[in-house]
N, CA, C and O atoms as a DFTB+ gen file, in Angstrom:
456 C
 N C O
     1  1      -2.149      16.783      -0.563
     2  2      -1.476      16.956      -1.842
     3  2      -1.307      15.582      -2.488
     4  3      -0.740      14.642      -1.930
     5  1      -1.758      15.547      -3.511
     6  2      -1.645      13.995      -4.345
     7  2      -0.041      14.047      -4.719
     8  3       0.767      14.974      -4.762
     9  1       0.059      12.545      -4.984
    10  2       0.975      12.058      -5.043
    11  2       1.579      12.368      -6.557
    12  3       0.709      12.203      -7.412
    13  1       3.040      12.835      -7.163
    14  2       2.687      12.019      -8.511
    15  2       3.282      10.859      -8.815
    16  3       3.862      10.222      -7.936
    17  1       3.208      10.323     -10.400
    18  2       4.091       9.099     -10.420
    19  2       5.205       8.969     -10.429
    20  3       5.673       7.970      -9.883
    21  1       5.901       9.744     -10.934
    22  2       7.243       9.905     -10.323
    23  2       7.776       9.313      -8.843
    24  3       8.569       8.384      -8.694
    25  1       7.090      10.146      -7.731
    26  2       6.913      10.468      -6.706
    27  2       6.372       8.688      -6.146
    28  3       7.088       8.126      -5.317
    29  1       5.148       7.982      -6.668
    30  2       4.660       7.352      -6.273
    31  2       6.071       5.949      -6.573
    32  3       6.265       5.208      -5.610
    33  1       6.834       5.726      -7.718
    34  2       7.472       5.022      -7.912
    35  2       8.436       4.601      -7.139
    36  3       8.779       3.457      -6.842
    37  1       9.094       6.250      -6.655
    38  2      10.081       6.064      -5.874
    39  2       9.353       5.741      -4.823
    40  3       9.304       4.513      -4.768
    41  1       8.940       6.084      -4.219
    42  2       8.188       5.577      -2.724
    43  2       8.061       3.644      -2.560
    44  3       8.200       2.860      -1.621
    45  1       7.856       3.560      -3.462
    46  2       7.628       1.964      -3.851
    47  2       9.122       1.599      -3.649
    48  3       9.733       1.095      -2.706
    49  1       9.340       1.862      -4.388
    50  2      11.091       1.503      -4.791
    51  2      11.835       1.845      -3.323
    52  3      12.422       0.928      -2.749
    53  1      11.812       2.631      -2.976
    54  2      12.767       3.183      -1.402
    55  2      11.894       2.733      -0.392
    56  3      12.409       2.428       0.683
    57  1      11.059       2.663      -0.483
    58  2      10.578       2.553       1.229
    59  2       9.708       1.262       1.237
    60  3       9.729       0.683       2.323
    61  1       8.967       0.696       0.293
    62  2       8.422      -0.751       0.928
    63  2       8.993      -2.101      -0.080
    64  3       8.753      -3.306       0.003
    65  1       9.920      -1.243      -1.131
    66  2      10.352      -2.492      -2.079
    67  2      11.474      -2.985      -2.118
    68  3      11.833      -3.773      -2.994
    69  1      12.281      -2.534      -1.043
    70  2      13.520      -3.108      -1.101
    71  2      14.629      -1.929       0.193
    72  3      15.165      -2.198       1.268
    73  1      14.548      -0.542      -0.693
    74  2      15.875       0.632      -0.258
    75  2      16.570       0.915      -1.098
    76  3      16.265       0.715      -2.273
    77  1      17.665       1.443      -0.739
    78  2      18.468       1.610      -1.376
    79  2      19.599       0.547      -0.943
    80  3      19.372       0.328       0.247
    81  1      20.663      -0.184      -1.333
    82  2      21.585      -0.633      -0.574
    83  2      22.517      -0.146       0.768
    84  3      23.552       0.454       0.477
    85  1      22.258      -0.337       2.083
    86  2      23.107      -0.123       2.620
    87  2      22.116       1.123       3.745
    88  3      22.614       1.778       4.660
    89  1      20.636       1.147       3.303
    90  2      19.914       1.946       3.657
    91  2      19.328       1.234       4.442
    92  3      19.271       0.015       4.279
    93  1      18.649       1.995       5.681
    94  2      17.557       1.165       6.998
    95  2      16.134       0.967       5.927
    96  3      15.826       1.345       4.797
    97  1      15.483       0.117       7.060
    98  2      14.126      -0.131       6.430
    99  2      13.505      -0.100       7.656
   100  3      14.049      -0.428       8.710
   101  1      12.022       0.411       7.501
   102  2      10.867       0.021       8.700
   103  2       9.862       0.218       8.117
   104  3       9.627       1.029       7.220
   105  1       8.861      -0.931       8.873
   106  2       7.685      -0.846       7.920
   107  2       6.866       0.800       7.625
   108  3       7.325       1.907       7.909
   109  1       5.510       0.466       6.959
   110  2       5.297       1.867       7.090
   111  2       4.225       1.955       7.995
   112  3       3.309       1.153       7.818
   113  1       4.126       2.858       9.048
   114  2       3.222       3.313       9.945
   115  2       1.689       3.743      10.034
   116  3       1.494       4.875       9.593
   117  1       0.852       3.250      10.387
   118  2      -0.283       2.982      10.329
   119  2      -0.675       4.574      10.314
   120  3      -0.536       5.281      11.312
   121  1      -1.168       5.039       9.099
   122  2      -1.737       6.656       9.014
   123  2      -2.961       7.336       9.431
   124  3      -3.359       8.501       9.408
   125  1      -3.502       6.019       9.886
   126  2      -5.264       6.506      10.142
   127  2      -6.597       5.697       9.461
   128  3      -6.212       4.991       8.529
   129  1      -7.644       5.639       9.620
   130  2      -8.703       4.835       9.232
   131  2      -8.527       5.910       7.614
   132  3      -8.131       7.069       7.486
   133  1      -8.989       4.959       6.641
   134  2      -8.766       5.187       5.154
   135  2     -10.176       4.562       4.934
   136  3     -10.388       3.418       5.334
   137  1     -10.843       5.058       4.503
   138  2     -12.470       4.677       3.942
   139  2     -12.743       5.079       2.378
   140  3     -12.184       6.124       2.044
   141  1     -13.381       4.534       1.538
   142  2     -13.813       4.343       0.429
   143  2     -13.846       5.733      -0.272
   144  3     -13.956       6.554       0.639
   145  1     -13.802       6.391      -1.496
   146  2     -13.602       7.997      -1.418
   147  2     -12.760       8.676      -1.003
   148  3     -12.225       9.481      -1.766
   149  1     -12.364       8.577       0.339
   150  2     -10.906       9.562       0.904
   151  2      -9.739       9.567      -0.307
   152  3      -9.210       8.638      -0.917
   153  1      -9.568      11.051      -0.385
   154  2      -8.418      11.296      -1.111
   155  2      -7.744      12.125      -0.160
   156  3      -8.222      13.148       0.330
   157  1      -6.484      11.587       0.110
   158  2      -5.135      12.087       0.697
   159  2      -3.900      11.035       0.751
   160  3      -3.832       9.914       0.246
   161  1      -2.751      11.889       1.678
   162  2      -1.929      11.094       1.051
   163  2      -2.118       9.413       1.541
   164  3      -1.981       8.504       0.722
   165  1      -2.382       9.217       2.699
   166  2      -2.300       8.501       3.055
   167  2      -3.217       6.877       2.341
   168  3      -2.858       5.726       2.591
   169  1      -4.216       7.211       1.598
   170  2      -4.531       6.378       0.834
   171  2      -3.578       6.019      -0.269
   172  3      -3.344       4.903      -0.733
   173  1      -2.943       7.485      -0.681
   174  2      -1.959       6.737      -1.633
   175  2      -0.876       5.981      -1.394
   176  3      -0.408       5.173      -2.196
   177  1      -0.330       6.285       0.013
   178  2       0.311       4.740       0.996
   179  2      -0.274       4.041       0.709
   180  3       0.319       3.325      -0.097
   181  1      -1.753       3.565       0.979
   182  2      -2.294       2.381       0.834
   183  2      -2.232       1.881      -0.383
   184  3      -2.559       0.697      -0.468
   185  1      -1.867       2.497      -1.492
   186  2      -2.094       1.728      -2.268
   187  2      -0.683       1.282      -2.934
   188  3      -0.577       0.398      -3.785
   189  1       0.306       1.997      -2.432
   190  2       1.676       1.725      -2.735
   191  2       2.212       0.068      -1.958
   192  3       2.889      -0.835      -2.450
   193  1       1.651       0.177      -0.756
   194  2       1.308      -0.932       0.340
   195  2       0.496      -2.192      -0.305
   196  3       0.645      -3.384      -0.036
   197  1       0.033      -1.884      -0.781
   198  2      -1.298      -3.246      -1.017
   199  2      -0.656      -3.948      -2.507
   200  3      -0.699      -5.132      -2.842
   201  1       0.032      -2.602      -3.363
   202  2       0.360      -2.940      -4.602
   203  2       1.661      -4.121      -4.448
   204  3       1.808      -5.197      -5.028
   205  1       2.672      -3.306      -3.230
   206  2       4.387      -4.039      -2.263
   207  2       3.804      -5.469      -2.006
   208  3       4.676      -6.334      -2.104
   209  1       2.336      -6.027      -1.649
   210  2       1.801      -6.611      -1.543
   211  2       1.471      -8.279      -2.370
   212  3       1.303      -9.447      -2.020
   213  1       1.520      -7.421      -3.725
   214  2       1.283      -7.941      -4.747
   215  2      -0.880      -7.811      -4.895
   216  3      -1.577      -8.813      -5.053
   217  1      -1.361      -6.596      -4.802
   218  2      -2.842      -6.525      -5.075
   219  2      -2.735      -5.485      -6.152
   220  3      -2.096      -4.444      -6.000
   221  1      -3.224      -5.726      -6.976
   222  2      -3.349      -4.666      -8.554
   223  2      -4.302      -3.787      -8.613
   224  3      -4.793      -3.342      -7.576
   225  1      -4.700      -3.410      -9.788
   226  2      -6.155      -3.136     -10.567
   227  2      -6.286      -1.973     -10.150
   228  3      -7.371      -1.830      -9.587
   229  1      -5.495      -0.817     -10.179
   230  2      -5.568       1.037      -9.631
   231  2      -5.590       1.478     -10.464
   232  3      -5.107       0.845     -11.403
   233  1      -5.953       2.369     -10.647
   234  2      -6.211       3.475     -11.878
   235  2      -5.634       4.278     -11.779
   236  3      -5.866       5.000     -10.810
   237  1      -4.222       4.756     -12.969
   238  2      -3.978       5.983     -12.557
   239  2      -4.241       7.449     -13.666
   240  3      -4.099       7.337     -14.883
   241  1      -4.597       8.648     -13.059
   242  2      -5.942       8.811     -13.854
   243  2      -4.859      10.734     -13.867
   244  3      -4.043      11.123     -13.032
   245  1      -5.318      11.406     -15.048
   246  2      -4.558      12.697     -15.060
   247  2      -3.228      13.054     -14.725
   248  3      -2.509      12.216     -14.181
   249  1      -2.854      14.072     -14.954
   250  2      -1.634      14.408     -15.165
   251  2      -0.775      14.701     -14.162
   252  3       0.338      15.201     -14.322
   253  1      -1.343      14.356     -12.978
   254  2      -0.757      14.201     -11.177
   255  2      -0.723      13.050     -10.894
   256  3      -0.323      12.752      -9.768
   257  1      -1.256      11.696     -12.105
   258  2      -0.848      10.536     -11.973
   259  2      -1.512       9.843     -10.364
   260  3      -1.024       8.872      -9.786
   261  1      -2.897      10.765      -9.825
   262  2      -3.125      10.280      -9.017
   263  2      -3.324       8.729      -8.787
   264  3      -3.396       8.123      -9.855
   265  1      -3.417       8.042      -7.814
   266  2      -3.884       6.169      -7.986
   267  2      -5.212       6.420      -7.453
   268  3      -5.184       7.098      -6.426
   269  1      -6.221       6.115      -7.801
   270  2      -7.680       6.136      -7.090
   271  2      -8.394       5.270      -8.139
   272  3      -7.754       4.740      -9.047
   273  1      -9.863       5.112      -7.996
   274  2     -10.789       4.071      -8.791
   275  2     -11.435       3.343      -7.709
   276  3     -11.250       3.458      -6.498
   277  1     -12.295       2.503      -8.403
   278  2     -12.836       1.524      -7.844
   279  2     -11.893       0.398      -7.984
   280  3     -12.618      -0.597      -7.983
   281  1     -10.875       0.083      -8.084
   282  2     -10.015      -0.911      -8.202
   283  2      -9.695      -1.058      -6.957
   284  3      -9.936      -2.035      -6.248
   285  1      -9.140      -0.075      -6.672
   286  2      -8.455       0.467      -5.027
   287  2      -8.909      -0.637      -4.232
   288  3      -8.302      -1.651      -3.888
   289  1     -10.580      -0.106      -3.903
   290  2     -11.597      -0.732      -3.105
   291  2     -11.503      -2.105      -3.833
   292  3     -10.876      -2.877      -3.106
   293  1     -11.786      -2.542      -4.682
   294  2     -11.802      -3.593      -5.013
   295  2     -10.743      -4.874      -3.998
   296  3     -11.006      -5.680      -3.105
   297  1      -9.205      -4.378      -4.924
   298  2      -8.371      -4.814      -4.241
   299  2      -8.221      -5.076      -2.618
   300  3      -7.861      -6.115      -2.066
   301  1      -8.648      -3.681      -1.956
   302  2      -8.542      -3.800      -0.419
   303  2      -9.518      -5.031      -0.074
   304  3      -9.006      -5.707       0.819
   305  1     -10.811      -5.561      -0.511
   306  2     -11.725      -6.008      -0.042
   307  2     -11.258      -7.653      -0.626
   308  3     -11.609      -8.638       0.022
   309  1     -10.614      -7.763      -1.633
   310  2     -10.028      -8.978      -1.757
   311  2      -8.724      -9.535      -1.083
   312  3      -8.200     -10.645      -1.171
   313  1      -8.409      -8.536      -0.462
   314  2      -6.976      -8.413       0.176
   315  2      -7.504      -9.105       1.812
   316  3      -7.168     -10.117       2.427
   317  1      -8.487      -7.978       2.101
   318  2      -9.271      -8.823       3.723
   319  2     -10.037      -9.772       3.111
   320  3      -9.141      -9.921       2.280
   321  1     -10.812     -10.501       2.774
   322  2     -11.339     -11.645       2.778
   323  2     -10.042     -12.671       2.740
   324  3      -9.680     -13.456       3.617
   325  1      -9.549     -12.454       1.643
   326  2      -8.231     -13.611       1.546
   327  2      -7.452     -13.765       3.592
   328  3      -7.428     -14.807       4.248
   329  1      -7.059     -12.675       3.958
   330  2      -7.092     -12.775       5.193
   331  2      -7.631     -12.721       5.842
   332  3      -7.133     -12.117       6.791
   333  1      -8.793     -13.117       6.028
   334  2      -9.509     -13.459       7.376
   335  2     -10.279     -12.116       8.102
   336  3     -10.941     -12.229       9.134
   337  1     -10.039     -10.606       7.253
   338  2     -10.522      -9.485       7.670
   339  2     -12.408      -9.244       7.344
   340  3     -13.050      -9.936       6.554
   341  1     -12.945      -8.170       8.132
   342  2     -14.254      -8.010       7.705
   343  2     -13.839      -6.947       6.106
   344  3     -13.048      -6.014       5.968
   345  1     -14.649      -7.529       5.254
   346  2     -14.357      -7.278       3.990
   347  2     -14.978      -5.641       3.382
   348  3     -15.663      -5.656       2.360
   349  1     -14.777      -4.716       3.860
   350  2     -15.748      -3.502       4.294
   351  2     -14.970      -2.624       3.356
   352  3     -15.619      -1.646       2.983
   353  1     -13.660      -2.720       2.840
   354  2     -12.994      -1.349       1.874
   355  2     -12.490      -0.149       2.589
   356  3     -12.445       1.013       2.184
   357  1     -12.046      -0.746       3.955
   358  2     -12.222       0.127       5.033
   359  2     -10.688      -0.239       5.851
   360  3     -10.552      -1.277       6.497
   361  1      -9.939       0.463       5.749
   362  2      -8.235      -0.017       5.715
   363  2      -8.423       0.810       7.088
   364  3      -8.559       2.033       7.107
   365  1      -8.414       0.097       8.082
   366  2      -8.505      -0.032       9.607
   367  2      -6.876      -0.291      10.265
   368  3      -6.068      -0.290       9.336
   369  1      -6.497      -0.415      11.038
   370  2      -5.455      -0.542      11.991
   371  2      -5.356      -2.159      11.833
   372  3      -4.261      -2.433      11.340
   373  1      -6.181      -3.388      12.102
   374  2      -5.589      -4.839      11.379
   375  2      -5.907      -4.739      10.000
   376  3      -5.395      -5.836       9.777
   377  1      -6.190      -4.487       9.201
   378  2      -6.191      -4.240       8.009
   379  2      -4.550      -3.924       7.631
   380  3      -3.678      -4.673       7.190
   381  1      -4.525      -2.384       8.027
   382  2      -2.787      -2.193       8.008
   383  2      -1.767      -3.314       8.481
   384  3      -0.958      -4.018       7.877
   385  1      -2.063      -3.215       9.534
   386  2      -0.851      -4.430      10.343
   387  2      -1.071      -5.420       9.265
   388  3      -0.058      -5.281       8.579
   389  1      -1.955      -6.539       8.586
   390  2      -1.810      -7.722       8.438
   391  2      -1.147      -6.978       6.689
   392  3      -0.347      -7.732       6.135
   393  1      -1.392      -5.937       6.093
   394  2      -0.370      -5.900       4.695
   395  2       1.060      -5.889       5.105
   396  3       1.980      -6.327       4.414
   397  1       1.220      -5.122       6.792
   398  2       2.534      -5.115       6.973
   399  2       2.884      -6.273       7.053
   400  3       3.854      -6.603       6.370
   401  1       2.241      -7.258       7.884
   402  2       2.607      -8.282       8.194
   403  2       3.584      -9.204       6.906
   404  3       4.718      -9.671       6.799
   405  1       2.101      -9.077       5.930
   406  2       2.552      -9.748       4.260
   407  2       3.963      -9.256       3.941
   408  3       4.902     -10.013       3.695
   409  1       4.042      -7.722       3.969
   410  2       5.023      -7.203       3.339
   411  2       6.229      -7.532       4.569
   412  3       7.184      -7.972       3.930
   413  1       6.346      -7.525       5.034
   414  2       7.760      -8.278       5.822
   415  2       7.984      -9.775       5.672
   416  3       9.107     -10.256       5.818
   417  1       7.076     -10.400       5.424
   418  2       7.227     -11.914       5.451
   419  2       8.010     -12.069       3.780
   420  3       8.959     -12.760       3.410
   421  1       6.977     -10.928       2.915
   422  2       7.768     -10.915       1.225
   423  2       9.088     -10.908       1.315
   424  3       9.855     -11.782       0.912
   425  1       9.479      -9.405       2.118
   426  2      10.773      -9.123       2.151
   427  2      12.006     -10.438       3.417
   428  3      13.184     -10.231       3.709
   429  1      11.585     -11.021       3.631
   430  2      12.531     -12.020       4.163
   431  2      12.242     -13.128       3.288
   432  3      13.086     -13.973       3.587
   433  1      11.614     -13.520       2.501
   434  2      11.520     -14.679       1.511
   435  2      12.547     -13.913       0.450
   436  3      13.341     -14.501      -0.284
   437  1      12.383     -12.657       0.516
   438  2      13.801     -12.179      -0.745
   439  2      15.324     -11.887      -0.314
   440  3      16.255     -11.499      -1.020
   441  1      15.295     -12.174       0.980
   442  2      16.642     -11.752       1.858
   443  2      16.962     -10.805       2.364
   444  3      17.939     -10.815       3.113
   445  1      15.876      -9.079       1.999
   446  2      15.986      -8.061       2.431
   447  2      15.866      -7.943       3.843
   448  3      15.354      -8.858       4.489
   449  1      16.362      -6.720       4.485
   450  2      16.181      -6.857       5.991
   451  2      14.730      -6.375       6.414
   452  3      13.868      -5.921       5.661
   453  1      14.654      -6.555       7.666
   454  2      13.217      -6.260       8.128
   455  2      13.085      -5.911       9.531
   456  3      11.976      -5.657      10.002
């Protein structure tokens, strides 16, 4: 089931951008190999993830506000080269770990917990 934007905002907002005050945090859990094309939810993690990140350029396209494009891929493949990943568009298990990685290091440069 796609995501919508609504839906996609808050997710951003509650779970990798901060919380709510006074709310737990943990990163988000590695969903499975995500390859180029796949539509489910779990790409749209990825891209809520990569965006928490600071990686752009998604398309969001009809009235379910899905995120998909060639941006997606784009982004992921500039995201692993910049780190040291094989650059394939192919959001693997270190792929995941090293956005988590980013995204916890963000959130303690802002004081949030982790």
């Amino acid at each position: 089931v796609p995501m919508n934007w609504p839906s996609f905002l808050a997710l951003v907002a509650t779970e990798y951008a901060g919380g709510r005050p006074g709310s737990t945090w943990s990163p988000p859990p590695f969903p499975g190999i995500i390859r180029p094309g796949n539509v489910s939810n779990p790409v749209q993690q990825w891209a809520v993830l990569l965006s928490a990140v600071g990686y752009k350029g998604f398309i969001v396209t009809g009235p379910s506000g899905r995120v998909n494009g060639a941006g997606k891929v784009a982004a992921t493949k500039r995201f692993q080269r910049r780190h040291g990943l094989n650059a394939d568009g192919i959001v693997g298990p270190k792929t995941w770990a090293k956005a988590v990685e980013r995204l916890i290091a963000k959130r303690r440069a802002a004081g949030k917990p982790t």
